[in-house]
N, C-alpha and C positions, 0 to 999 in steps of 0.2 A: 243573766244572758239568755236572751230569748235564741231556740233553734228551729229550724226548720222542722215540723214537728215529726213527719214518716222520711225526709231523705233520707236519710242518714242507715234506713233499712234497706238501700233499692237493692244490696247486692248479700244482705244478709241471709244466713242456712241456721235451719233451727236443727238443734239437737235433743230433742224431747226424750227424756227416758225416766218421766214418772210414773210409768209404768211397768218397768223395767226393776227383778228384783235386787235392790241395793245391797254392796258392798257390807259384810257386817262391821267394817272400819272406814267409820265416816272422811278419814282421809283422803279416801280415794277418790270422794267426788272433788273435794279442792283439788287434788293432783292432777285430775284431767282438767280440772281447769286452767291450771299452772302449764300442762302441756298444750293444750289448744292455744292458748294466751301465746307461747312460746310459735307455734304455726301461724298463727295469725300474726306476731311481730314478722315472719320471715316471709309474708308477701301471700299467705292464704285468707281467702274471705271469711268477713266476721261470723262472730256465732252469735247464736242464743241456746242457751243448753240449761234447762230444762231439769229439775229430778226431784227428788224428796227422800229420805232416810228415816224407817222406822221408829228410831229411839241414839238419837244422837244430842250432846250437849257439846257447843263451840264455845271457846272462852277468848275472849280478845289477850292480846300482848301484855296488856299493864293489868287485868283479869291476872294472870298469872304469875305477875307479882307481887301479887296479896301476900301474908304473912301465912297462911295458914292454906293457900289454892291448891296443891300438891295433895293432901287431906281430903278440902273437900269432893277436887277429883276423883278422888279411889271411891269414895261415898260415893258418887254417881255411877262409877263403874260395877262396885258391889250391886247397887239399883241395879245393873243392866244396860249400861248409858254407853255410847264409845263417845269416848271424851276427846276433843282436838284444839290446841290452840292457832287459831286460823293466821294466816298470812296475812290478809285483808284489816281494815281497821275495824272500830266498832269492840263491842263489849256482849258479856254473854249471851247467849242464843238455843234456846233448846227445840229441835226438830224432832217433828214424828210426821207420820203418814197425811197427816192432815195440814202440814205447811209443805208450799209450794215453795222452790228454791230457783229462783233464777239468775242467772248470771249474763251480764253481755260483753261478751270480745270482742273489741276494737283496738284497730293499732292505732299509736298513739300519733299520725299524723294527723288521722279522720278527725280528730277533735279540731285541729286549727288552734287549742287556747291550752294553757298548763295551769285550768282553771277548775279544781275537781268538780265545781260546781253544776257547770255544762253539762258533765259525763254523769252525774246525778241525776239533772234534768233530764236525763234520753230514759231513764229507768223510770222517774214520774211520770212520763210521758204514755211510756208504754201500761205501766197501770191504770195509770188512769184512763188511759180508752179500752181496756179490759174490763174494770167495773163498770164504764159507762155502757157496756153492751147489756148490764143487768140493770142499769136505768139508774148508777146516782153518780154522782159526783166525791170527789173528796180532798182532803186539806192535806197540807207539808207545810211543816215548822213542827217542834220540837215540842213533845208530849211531856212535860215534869213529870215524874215519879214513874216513866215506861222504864220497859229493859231494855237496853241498846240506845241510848236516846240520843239523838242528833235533828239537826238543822232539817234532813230530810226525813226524818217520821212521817207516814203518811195515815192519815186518822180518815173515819166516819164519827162523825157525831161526837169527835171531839175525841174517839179514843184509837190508840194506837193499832194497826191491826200489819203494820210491815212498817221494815227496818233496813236502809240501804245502807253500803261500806264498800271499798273500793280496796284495788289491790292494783298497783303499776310496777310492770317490769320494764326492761329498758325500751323493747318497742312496740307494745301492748299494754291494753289495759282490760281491766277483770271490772267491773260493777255489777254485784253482788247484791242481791234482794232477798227476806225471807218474808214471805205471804201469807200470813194465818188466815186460813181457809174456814176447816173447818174445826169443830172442838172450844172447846173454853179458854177465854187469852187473860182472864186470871188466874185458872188453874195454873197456865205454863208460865206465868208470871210469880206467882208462892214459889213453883220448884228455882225459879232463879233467885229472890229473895233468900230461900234455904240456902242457897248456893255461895252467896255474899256474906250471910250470918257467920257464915263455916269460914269461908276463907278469908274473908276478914276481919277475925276475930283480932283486937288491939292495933288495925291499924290507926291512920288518922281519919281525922273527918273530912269529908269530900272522895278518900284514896278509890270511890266506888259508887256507885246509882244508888240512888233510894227509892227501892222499887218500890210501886204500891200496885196490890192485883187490879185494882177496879178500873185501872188507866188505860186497859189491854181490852181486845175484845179479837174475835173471828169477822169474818165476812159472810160465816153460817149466824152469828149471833147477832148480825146486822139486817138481815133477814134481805138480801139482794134476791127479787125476783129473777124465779128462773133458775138460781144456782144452786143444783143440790149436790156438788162434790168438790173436793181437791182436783181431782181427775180435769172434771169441767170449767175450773177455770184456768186449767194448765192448757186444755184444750182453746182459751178465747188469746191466751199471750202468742201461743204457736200460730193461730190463725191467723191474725193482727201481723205478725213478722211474716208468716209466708204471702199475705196479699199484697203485701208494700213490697214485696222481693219480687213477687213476679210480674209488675210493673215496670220491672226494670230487667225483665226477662229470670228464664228460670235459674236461680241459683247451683251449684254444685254441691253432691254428697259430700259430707262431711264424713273422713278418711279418719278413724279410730287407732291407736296404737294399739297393740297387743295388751292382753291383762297383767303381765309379767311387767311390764313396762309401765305399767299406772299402780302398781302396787309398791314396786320401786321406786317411785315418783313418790307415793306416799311417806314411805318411808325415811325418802331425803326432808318433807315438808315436816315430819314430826321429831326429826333430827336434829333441825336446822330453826325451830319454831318449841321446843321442848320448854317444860317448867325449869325451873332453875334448881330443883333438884329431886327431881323424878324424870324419866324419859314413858311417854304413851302411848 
């Protein structure tokens, strides 16, 4: 399904806080997601919100019930990792300073289709006229041997460098992006292979990805003219949504809950999303 390719921003508020320093439990940026998502079902205009987490490992739903995930979780956490099994779909994810994370909130009328494909497409959409401001182009379809791999992987040169997933509540919807910016996207790709070795040890074949490093790469390793940071190209996604938005006049601040309230929020998400016999 082909979409209109900026409408769909005219009334959209970005929430940039990758600058901003992060939570040291990675749940709390899903949980304000989960809350925003929740505002935006109840008649508040869309987001884009924007962030990045030091040293976090996400693990999808069926990620965490591997034979042995609970294990290899604590190993990440001894590492230093906060470990969360995400709401959204998709399979593991390891974030540091140098992946861009973005999210878009739309209720789920704005789609018109219950075609997750569409609401993919608006996240392609937006990257890719973010790396085209650094002068290239790039592909979606399904990378063999990445981490996270799906229908929308979005590659240069053939290698994976972001990974979209989707989270629908009943009148919102969350599409979820991680962006390797800067750094080595086989290095982050070994720690998730370690990650698989560990926790699925004796399952079946296929129960999980078969990562290989070399299929990963950054958008520093692709060498985009002009782009020397995570920072700057969290700066070209905010820019791209706020000039589509103010063509359709200026959007409204985006109204925060308290910390107390997204930390509880977290804490319902890793409650309610927990290993099947460990809680994180």
């Amino acid at each position: 399904m082909r979409i209109n390719e900026l409408e769909w921003m005219a009334d959209m508020r970005v929430l940039d806080r990758t600058r901003e320093p992060a939570a040291a439990d990675v749940a709390e940026a899903f949980a304000l997601d989960e809350w925003l998502g929740r505002a935006v079902g109840g008649g508040e205009p869309p987001i884009c919100h924007l962030w990045r987490h030091p040293r976090a490992f996400v693990i999808g739903s069926k990620d965490s019930r591997l034979p042995h995930a609970a294990e290899a979780a604590h190993m990440l956490e001894r590492a230093g990792y906060s470990v969360l099994v995400r709401s959204s779909g998709g399979a593991a994810v390891p974030l540091d300073l140098g992946v861009v994370n973005a999210s878009l909130i739309l209720p789920i009328t704005a789609s018109g289709t219950q075609d997750f494909r569409a609401d993919f497409e608006r996240m392609y959409v937006l990257i890719r006229r973010a790396t085209s401001l650094y002068g290239r182009g790039i592909e979606r379809g399904e990378v063999p041997g990445s981490y996270c791999p799906g229908d929308y992987d979005l590659s240069l040169d053939g290698l994976k460098f972001c990974g979209i997933a989707q989270r629908r509540q009943l009148r919102a919807m969350i599409v979820q992006a991680f962006v390797v910016v800067e750094g080595s996207g086989a290095a982050r790709a070994r720690l998730v292979r370690n990650f698989y070795e560990v926790a699925g040890a004796g399952a079946q074949s296929g129960a999980y990805p078969d990562v290989r490093p070399e299929t990963m790469t950054s958008l520093e390793e692709r060498a985009l003219a002009g782009l020397d940071s995570a920072e700057a190209f969290a700066d070209s996604l905010a820019s791209i949504v706020r000039n589509a938005a103010e063509d359709g006049g200026r959007p409204s601040p985006v109204i925060l809950p308290d910390a107390q309230a997204i930390a509880d929020m977290g804490q319902e998400l890793r409650t309610r999303y927990m290993m099947s016999e460990n809680k994180f």
